[in-house]
N, C-alpha and C positions, 0 to 999 in steps of 0.2 A: 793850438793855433796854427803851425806848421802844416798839419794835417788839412787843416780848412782851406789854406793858403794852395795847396798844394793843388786840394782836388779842383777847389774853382779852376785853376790855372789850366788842370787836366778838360774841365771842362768849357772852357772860352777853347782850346784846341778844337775839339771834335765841334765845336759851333764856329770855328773857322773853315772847317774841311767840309760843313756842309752851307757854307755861305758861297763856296767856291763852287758845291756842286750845284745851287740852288742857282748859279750865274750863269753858268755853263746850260743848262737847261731852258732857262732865260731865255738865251742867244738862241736856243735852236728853236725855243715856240716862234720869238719872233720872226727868225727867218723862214719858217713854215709861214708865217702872216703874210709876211711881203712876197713871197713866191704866190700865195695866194692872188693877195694884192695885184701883183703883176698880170698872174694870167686872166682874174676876170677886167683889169683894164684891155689887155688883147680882145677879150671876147667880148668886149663895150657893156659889161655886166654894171652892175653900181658896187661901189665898192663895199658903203655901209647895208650892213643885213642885219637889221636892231632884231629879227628872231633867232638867227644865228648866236647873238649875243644871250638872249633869254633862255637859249637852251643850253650855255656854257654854262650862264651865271646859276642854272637850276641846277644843272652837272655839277656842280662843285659844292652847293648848297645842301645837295644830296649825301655828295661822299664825305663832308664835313661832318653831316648829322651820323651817318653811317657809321665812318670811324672814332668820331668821339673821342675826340683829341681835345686840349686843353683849351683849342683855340673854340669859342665858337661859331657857328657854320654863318650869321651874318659878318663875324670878321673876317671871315676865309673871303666870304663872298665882295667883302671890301678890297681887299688886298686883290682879289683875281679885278676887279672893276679897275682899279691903278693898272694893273697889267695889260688890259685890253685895253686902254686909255693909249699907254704909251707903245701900246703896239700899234694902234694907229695913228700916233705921230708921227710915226718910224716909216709907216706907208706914205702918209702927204709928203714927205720929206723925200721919201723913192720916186714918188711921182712927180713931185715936182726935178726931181733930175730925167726924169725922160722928156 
């Protein structure tokens, strides 16, 4: 039982050190989004680009089937759709302080 107790514990670690990296990554898609964001508001572009969206949501749909990981590739593709969700509230939210 020790043994069991122990490895779990080993492993909520390494799922802590990749929750931190998983955050960290996070932070820099989205600040890649709002630098986006920003320069096509300079360039009077429209902010939303629902094909830009459909060729992420395929790009992820792809590397999900590809790698074949536990997860699968429509729950990847859910989790990236939260992402791009709140990366653009993260934009109206920029824009609306300009």
């Amino acid at each position: 039982m020790a043994e069991v107790l122990t490895e779990i514990e080993e492993l909520r670690r390494r799922i802590d050190v990749i929750d931190d990296q998983l955050m960290r990554l996070l932070n820099v898609r989205v600040a890649c989004a709002l630098e986006i964001g920003r320069l096509k508001h300079d360039a009077n572009l429209p902010i939303y680009d629902p094909e830009r969206e459909k060729a992420v949501l395929a790009m992820v749909r792809d590397s999900a089937t590809r790698l074949a990981g536990p997860l699968e590739a429509e729950a990847v593709v859910r989790i990236f759709e939260r992402v791009i969700d709140e990366a653009r509230r993260a934009e109206r939210i920029a824009a609306d302080k300009r």
